[in-house]
N, C-alpha and C positions, 0 to 999 in steps of 0.2 A: 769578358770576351763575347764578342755577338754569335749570334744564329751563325750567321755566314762562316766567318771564321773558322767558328769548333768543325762545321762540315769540310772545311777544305785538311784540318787537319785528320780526320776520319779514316780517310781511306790507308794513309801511312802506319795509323794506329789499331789495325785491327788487332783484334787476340784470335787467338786461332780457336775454328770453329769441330764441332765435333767429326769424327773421320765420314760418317755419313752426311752428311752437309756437302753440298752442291759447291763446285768453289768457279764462278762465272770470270773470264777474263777479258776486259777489253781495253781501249786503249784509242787516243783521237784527238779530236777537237777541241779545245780549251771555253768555248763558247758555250756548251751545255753543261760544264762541269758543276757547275755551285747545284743542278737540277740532277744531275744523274749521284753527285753524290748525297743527296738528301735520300735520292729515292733508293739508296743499297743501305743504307743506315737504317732505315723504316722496313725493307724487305728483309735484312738480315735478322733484324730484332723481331720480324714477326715466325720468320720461317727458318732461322738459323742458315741459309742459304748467303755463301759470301759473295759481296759482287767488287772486284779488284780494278777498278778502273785509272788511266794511266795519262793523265792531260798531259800531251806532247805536240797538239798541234794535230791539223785535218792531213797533211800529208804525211806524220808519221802512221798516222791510223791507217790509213787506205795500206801505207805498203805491208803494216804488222798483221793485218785479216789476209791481204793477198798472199804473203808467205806463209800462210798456215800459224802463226808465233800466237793469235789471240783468239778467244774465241768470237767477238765481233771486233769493228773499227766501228771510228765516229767520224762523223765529216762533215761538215758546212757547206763544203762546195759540191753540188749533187752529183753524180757521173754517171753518165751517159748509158743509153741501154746497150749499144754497143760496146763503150768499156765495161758491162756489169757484164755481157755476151762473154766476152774475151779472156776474163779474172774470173770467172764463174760465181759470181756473186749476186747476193740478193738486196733490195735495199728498201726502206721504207724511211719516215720521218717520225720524229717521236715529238717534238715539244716545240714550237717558235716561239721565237725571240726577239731583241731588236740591238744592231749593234748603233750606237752612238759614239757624236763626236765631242772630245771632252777638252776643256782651258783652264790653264792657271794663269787667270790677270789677275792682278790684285785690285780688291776692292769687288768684283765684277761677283752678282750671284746667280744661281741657279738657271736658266734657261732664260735669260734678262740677253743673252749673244741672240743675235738675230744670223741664220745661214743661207747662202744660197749653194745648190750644189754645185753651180761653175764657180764658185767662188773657192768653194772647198777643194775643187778639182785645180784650181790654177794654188791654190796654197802650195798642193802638195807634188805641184809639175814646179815649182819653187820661183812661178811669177810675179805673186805676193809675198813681199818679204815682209811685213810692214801692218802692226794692228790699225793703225790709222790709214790706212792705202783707202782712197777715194770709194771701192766696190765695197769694202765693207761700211766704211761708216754710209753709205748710200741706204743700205740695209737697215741701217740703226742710228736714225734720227735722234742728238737729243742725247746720245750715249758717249761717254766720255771714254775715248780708247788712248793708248800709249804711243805714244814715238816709240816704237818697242820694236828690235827682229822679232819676226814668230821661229820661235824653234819648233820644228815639226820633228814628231814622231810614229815611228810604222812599226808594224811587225815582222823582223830579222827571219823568225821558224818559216817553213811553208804552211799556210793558214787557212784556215777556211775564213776568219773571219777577214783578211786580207780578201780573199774569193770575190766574199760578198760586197766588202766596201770597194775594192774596182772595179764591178759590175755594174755596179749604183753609178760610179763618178763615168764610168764608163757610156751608160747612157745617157749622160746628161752633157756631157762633153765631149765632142768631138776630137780636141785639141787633146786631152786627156786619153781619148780612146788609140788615138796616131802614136803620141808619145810611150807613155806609160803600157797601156793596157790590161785588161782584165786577167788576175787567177792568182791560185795560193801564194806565189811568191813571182814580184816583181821586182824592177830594177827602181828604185826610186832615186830620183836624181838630186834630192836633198834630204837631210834628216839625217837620224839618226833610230837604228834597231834595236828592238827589244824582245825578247823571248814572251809568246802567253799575252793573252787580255790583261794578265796580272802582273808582266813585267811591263806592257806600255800602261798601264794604270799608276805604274809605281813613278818610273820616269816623267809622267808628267805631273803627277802629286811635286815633284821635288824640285822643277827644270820653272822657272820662274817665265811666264809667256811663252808658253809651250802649247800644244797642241797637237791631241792622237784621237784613237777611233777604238774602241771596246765593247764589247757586250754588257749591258745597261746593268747585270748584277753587279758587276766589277765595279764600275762606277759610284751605284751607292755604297757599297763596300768600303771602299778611297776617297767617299764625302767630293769626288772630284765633282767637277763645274759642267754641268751639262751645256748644251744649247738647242738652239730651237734651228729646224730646218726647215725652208720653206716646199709642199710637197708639189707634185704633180701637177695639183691642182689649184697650184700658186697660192697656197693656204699656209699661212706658220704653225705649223704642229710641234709641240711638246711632245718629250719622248716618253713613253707610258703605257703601260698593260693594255688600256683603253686603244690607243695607238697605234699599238702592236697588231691589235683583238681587229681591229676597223681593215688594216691591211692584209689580214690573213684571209679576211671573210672576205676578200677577192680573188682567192685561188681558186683555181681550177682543177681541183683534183683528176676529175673525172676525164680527164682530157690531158693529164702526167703518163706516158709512157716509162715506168718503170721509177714511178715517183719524181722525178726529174722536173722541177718546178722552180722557180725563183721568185719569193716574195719582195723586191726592189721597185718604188717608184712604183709603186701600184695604182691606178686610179680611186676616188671618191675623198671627199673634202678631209675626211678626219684621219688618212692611213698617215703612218709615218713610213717614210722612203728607201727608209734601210732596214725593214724589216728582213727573218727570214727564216725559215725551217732548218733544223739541224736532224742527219742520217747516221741511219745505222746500217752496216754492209755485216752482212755473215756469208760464206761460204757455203755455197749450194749441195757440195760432197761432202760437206759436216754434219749429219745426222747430230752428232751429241750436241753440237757446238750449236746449231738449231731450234734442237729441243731447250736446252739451257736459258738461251739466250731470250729464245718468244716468250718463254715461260717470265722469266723475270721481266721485260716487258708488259705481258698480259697484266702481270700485277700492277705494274706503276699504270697504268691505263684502265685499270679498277679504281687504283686506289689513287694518286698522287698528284690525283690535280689538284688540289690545297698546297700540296707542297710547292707546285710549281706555279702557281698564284702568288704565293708567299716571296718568291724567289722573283717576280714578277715578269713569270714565262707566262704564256699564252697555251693551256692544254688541246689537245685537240680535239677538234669536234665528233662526236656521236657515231656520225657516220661515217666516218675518213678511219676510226677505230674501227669498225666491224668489217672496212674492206680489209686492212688492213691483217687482220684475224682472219680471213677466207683467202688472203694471200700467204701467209703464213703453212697453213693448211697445204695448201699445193703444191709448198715449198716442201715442206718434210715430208709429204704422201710420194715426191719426185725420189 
């Protein structure tokens, strides 16, 4: 059984830890999962402190921290310093990543798909029916594609990773932005839903010419078919740490109002276009939940950037950590 694997079975399997042990609860986004749970596996074992995290999707997190039920949530899709105003919540970003779009044609390998994002955008507003339709093989000279329907697939949960991928198709697409539009859950006007990066990873492992959108662990995970998407900067990028790493180092922290930032379609030749930060919300009236919460953070931002390497997240930079840690501070001193 791999790496990946045993860690998603982890958090189901805990043994129960000693009565003074710290027992941390959150619950979110299925996008950071394979990375949050490496980093309670490694924190637990060092410090016996349990961290119980709950992959259900970026909107069940947001609503399980807003009702007091966890002691943070997790979310892809950032919210607003207004909405963080209103919910009384705090929010910061912990690890980026990249979500990717993945194919089962046969025969077809690894990132050998050439993408454009209005292409991707009209797939999935269900105007390309068709692997051989004129816009893509335009893409990809020379490439032997099917008379085939594309069966598309989306994510059914409210999502963050859904967030991020119509925010991407979103600004690339107008027709895409009028119809569909950007956030957790939309209406998709074909396809078919799947729970998790890990139920559209599965559906499309098994749905023969199919095609969905995942978080790049999931994907190697699933041995699924990557592709390559052409960026911003009219560049064909492969999806990868590298990718990731090139798209992040155009954010702008310093200029995030309450962390609230979007890594998508970033400029510079080598970013990949669906990149994107994944958040943590804790409750500004939760002292314990606070103290808990930073604390096991603090650690993974000590220790876990191997792990989140490994997992082929992007950790984050030097300095986006020490604001983040003097926002912390102000947070619990409040």
């Amino acid at each position: 059984m791999s790496k990946f694997a045993l860690l998603l079975m982890f958090l189901g399997l805990i043994v129960p830890t000693p009565a003074l042990a710290a027992e941390v609860t959150g619950a979110g986004a299925s996008f950071p999962y394979p990375v949050y749970s490496a980093w309670a596996m490694s924190y637990q074992k060092e410090t016996e402190n349990r961290v119980n995290y709950q992959s259900i999707g970026s909107g069940g997190g947001i609503k399980q921290v807003t009702e007091g039920t966890v002691d943070f949530g997790a979310t892809d899709d950032p919210l607003t310093t207004e909405t963080l105003t209103k919910d009384n919540l705090i929010q910061f970003p912990a690890v980026v990543g990249g979500v990717v779009v993945v194919v089962n044609i046969q025969g077809l390998a690894a990132d050998q798909l050439i993408l454009g994002g209005e292409v991707i955008a009209d797939i999935y507003r269900g105007q390309i029916t068709k692997w051989n339709d004129p816009s893509i093989a335009a893409l990809n000279p020379g490439l032997s594609l099917p008379d085939a329907t594309i069966s598309v697939v989306y994510r059914s949960d409210s999502s963050g990773t859904s967030a991020i991928f119509t925010t991407y198709l979103s600004g690339v697409s107008a027709k895409f932005k009028a119809q569909i539009g950007a956030g957790k859950s939309v209406n998709w006007p074909v396809g078919i839903g799947a729970k998790g990066n890990d139920g559209v990873s599965a559906n499309v492992k098994k749905i023969q010419n199919s095609i969905g959108y995942t978080e790049y662990a999931y994907a190697l995970q699933s041995s699924l078919t990557t592709t390559q998407i052409i960026n911003l900067e009219g560049k064909k990028i492969k999806p990868s740490a590298s990718s990731f790493t090139a798209a992040a180092g155009q954010a702008q922290w310093d200029q995030a109002k309450g962390y609230y930032l979007w890594l998508v379609n970033t400029p510079g030749s080598e970013s990949w276009p669906i990149a994107a930060a994944t958040y943590i919300l804790i409750k500004k009236d939760n002292s314990e939940a606070l103290t808990k919460v930073t604390g096991f953070f603090d650690w993974c931002f000590n220790n876990g950037d191997k792990e989140a390497e490994s997992l082929h997240y992007v950790p984050l930079p030097a300095a986006l950590k020490a604001d983040i840690r003097d926002y912390w501070k102000k947070a619990i001193v409040k």
